[in-house]
N, C-alpha and C positions, 0 to 999 in steps of 0.2 A: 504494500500500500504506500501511495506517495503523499508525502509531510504537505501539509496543507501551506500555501503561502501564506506569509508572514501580513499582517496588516500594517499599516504604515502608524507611525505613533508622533502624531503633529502636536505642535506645544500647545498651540491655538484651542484645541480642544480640553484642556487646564487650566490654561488662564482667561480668566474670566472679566478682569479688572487690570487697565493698563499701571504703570509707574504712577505714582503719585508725582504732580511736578513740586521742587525743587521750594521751600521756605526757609524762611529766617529763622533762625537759632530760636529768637526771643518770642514768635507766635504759638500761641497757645490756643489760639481758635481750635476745633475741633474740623478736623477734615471732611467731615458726611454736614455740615451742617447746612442749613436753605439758608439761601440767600434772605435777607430781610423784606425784600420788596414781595418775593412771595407773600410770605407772611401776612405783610398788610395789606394785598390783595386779596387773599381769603379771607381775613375781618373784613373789609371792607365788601366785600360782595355779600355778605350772610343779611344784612340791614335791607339790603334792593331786594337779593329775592322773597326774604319774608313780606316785605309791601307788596312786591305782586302776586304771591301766592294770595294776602288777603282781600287783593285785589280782585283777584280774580276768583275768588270766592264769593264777592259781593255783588258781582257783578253778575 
C-alpha cells in the first residue's frame, strides 16, 4: 500500500491575528480597547431610537 501524500502545513492556517504594531515603553492603554468615538456613538444612538420606537408606536 502506498503512504498517503503529505498535506501541506501553511502558517496562515494558525495565525489568526497579525503583529501587534510597535508602542511606547510608557503606554499602558490596553491593546483590544474601542476607540472612544465608538463609544459615544452607541450612547448617543440609544436616545433617537427609543423616540422612534415610541414614535412609532403612537402613531
Amino acid at each position: 500500500m502506498a503512504p498517503l501524500p503529505a498535506r501541506r502545513v501553511l502558517l496562515s492556517h494558525y495565525v489568526t491575528r497579525g503583529r501587534l504594531p510597535a508602542r511606547a515603553a510608557n503606554d499602558n492603554r490596553r491593546p483590544d480597547s474601542l476607540p472612544i468615538w465608538r463609544m459615544v456613538l452607541a450612547v448617543s444612538a440609544v436616545p433617537v431610537v427609543s423616540a422612534l420606537v415610541i414614535l412609532s408606536i403612537l402613531m
